[in-house]
PAKEMAR-282161 format. One record per residue (C-alpha): residue number from 1; residue in three letters; x, y, z. Coordinates in pm, 1 decimal. Example, Ala and Ser with C-alpha at 12.3 -4.5 7.8 and 13.67 -1.06 7.14 Angstrom:
<pts>
{pt 1, "ALA", {1230.0, -450.0, 780.0}}
{pt 2, "SER", {1367.0, -106.0, 714.0}}
</pts>
This chain:
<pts>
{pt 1, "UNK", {-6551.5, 2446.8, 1426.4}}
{pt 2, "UNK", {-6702.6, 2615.2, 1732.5}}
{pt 3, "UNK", {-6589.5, 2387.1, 2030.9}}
{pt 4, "UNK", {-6214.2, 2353.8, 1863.7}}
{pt 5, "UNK", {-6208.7, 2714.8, 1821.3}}
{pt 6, "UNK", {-6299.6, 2736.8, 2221.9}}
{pt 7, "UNK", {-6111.8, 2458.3, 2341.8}}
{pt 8, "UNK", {-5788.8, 2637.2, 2134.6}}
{pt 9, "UNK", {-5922.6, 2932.8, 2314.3}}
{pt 10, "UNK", {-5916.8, 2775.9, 2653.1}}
{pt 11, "UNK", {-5608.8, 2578.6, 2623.5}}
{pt 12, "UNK", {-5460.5, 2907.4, 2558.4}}
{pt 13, "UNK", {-5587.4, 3130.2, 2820.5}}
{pt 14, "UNK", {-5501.8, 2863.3, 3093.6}}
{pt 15, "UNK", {-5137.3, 2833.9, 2954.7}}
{pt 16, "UNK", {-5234.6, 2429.7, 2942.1}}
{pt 17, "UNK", {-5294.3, 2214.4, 2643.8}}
{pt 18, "UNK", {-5229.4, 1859.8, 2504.4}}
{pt 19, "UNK", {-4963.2, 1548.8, 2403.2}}
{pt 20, "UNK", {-4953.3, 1291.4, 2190.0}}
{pt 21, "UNK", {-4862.6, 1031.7, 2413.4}}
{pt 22, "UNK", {-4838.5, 996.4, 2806.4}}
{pt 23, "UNK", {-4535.3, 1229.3, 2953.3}}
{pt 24, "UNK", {-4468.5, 1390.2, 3230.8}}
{pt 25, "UNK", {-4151.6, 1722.4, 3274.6}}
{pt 26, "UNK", {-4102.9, 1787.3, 3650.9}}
{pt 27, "UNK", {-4445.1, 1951.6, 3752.8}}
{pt 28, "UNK", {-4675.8, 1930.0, 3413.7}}
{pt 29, "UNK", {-4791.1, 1619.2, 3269.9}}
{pt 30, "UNK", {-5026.2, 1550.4, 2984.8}}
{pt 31, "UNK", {-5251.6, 1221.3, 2848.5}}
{pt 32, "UNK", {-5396.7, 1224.5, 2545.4}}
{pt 33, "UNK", {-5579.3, 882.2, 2466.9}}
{pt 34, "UNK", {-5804.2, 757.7, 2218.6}}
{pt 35, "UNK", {-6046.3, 466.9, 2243.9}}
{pt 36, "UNK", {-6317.8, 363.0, 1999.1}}
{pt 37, "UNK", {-6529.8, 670.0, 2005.2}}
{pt 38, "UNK", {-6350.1, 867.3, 2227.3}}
{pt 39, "UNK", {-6061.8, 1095.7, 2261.3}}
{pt 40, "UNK", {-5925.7, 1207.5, 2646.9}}
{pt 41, "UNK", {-5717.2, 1480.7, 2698.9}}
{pt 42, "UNK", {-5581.5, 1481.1, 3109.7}}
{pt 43, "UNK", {-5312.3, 1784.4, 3153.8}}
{pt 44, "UNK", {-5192.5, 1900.3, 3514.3}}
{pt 45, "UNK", {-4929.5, 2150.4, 3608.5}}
{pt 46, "UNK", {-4898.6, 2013.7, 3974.7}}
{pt 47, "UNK", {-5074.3, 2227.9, 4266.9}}
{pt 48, "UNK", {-5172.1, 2519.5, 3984.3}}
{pt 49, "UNK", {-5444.6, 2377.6, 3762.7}}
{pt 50, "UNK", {-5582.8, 2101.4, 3592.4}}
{pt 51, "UNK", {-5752.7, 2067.2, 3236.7}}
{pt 52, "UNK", {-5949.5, 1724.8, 3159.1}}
{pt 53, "UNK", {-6193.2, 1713.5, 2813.9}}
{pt 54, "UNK", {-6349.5, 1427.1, 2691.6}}
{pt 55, "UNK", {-6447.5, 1389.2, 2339.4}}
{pt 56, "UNK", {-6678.4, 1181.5, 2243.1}}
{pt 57, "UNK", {-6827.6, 1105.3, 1864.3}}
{pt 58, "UNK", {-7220.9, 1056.7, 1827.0}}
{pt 59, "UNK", {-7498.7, 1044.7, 1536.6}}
{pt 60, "UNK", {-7815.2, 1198.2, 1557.2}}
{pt 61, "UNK", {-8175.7, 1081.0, 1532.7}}
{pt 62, "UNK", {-8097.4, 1179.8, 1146.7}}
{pt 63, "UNK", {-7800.4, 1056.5, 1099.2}}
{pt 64, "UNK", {-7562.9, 1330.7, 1176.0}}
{pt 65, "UNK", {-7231.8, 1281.4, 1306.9}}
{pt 66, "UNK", {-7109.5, 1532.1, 1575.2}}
{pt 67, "UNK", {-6902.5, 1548.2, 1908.1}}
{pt 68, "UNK", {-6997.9, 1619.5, 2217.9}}
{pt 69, "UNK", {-6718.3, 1762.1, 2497.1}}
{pt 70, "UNK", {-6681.9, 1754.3, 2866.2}}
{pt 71, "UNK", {-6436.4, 1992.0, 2978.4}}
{pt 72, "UNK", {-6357.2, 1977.0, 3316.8}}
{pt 73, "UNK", {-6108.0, 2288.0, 3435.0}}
{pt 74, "UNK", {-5943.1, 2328.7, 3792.8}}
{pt 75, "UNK", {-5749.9, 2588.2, 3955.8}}
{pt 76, "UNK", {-5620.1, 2590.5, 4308.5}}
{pt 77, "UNK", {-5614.4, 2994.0, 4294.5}}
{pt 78, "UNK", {-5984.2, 3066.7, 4403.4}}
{pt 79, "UNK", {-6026.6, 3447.7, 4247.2}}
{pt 80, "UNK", {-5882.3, 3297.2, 3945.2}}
{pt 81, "UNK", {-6103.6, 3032.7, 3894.3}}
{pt 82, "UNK", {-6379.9, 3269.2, 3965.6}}
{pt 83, "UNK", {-6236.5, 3504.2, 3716.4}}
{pt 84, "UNK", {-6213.4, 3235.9, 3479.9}}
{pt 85, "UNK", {-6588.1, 3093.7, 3563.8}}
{pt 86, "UNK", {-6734.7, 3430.4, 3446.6}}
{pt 87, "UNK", {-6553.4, 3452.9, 3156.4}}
{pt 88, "UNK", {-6640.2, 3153.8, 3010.6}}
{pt 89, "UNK", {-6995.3, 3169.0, 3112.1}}
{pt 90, "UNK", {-6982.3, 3513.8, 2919.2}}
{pt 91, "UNK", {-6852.0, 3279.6, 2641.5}}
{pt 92, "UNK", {-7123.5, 3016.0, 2669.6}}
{pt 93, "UNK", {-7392.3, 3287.0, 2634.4}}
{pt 94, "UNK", {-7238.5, 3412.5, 2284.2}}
{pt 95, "UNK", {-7420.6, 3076.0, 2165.0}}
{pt 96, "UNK", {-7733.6, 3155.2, 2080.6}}
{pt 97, "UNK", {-7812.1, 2793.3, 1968.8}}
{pt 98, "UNK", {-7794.1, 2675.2, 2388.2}}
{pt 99, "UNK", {-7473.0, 2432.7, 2217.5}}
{pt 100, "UNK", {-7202.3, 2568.8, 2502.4}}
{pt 101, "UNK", {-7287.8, 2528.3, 2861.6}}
{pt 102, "UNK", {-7118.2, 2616.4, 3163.3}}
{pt 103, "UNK", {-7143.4, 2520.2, 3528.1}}
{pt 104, "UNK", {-6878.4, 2634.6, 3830.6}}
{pt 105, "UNK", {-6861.1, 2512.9, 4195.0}}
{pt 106, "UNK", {-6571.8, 2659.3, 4398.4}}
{pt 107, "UNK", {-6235.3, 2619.4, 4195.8}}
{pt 108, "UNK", {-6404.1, 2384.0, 3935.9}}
{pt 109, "UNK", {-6538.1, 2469.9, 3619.5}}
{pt 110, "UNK", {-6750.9, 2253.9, 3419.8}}
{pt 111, "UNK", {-6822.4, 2314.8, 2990.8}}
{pt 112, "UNK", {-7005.1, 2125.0, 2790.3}}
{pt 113, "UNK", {-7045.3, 2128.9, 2401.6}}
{pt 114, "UNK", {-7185.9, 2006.2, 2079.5}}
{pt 115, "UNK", {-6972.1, 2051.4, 1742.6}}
{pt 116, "UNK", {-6968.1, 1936.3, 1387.6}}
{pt 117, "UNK", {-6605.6, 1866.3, 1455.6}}
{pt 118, "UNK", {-6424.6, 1483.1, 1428.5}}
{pt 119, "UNK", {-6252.4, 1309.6, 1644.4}}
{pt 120, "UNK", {-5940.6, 1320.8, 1406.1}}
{pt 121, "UNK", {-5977.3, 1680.5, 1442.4}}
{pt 122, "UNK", {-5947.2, 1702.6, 1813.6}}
{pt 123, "UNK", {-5691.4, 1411.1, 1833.6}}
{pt 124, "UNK", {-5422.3, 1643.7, 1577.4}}
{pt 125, "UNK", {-5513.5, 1954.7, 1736.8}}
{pt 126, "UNK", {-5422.6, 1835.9, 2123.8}}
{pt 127, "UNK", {-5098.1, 1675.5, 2019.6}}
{pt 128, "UNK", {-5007.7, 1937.1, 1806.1}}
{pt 129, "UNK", {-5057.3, 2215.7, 2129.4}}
{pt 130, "UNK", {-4905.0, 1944.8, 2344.0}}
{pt 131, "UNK", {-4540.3, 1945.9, 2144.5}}
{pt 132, "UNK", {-4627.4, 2396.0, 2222.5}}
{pt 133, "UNK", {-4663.6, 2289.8, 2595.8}}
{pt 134, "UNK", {-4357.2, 2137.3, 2645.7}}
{pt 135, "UNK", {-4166.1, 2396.3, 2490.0}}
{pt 136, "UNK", {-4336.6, 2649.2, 2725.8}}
{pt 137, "UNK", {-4263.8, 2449.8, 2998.6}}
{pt 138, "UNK", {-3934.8, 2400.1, 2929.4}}
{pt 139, "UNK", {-3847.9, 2758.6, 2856.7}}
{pt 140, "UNK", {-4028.4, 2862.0, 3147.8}}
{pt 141, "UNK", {-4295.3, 3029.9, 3022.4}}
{pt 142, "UNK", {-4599.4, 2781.7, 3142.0}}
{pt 143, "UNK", {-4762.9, 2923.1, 3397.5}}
{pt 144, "UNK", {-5101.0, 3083.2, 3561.6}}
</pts>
């Protein structure tokens, strides 16, 4: 699926992804909740960055089930987030069918997405990156 594939992508390049349940180690904390039709991920690493997506399940005019996603990313390092802005709007233009969009303003970077992907699938994927996380974090190794 195209926006798991990115979000995997993005959870990896920012050294952030998601839990299972609501925990929080010293500076990094992570939410991942689920609600009828939705699934939030909310991760922090205090005073470095902060990833939020929200997943939400829809049907078409024809019936089609997809997802869309709000990713919201911050980063307190400016040239960083800048950095990061261009790559993903480099990213964003590698869909030709207009299905990844990508809006920054100062340290805030804004993607949003359409994928054939389930809610299921996002829910397993963030809590299996978010048992990753921990280790990282733990080991020392999370970090911008």
């Amino acid at each position: 699926m195209k926006s798991k594939s990115a979000l995997a992508l993005l959870a990896m390049t920012f050294g952030l992804v998601a839990c299972e349940t609501t925990e929080s180690t010293g500076d990094f904390s992570c939410d991942v909740t689920r609600s009828g039709s939705t699934v939030i991920l909310d991760e922090r690493l205090s005073g470095s960055a902060s990833y939020i997506s929200k997943v939400t399940a829809q049907v078409d005019d024809y019936g089609y089930d997809y997802v869309s996603v709000e990713t919201e990313l911050w980063y307190a390092n400016s040239a960083y987030a800048s950095e990061e802005c261009s790559e993903q709007k480099d990213n964003a233009r590698g869909w030709k069918d207009g299905s990844v969009d990508v809006t920054c303003s100062g340290n805030y970077i804004n993607i949003y997405e359409y994928d054939e992907g389930s809610l299921d699938d996002y829910e397993r994927d963030f809590n299996r990156q978010c048992e990753e996380a921990y280790r990282r974090y733990e080991s020392g190794d999370l970090q911008l």
